[in-house]
C-alpha positions in Angstrom: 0.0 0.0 0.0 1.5 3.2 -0.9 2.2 6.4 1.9 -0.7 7.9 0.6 -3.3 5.3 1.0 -2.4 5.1 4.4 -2.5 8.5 5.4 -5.6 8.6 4.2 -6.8 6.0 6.0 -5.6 7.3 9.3 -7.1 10.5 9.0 -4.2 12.0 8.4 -5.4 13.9 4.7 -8.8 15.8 5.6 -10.7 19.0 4.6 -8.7 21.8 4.1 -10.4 24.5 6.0 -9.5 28.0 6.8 -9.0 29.3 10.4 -8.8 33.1 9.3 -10.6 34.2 5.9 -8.0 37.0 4.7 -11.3 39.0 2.4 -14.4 39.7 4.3 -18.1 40.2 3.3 -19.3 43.1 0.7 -15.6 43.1 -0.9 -16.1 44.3 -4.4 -13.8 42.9 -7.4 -14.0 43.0 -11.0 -13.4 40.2 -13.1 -12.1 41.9 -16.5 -9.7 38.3 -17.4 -10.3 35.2 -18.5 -12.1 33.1 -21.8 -15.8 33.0 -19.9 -17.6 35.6 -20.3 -20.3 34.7 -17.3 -17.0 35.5 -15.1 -16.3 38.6 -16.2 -18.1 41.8 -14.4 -18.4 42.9 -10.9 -18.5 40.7 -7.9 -19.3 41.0 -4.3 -18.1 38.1 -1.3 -21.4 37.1 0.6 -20.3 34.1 2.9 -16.7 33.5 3.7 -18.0 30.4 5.2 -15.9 28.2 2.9 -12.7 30.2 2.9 -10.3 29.9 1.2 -13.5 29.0 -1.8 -15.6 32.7 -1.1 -19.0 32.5 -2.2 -19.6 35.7 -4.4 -23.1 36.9 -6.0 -22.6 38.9 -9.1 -23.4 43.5 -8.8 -25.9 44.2 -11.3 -25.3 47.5 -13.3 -27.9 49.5 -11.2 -25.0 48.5 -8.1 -27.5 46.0 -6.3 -26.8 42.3 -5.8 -28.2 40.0 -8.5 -31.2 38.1 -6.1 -30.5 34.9 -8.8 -28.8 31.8 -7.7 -27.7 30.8 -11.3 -24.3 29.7 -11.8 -24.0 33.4 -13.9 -24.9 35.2 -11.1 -23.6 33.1 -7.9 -19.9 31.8 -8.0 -17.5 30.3 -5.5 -14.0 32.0 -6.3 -10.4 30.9 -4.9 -9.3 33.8 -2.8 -6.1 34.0 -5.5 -8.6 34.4 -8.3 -9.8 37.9 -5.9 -6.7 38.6 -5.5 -5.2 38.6 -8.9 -8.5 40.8 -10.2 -7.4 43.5 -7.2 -4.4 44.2 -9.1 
């Protein structure tokens, strides 16, 4: 049996979880990258619940949250996705 089989067997590999989210709720980041065009716009964090995955609702134009939960309107993001469309 490999090292890996057995660390996973004795509990050793679980889920990764986040102790400290680094972003916090109502952050605001636009998406201007990338080949999908559902991505691109402006999103806000709602629940940092699953950090480091942030769960993000899409701003409409008027600058209110999109009420949909569509997969175009309500994404989970990596915080280094958030990150890279800050700079």
């Amino acid at each position: 049996m490999s090292l890996s089989k057995r660390l996973y067997e004795a509990d050793y590999v679980g889920e990764i979880t986040c102790k400290h989210p680094l972003l916090e709720k109502g952050e605001r980041f636009t998406i201007d990258f990338g080949r999908q065009k559902n991505e691109q716009g402006t999103w806000e964090i709602v629940s940092i619940d699953g950090a480091p995955l942030y769960l993000c609702k899409k701003v409409l134009k008027n600058g209110s949250l999109s009420e949909s939960d569509s997969l175009n309107n309500c994404r989970k993001f990596h915080e280094s996705v958030i990150y890279r469309a800050f700079d």
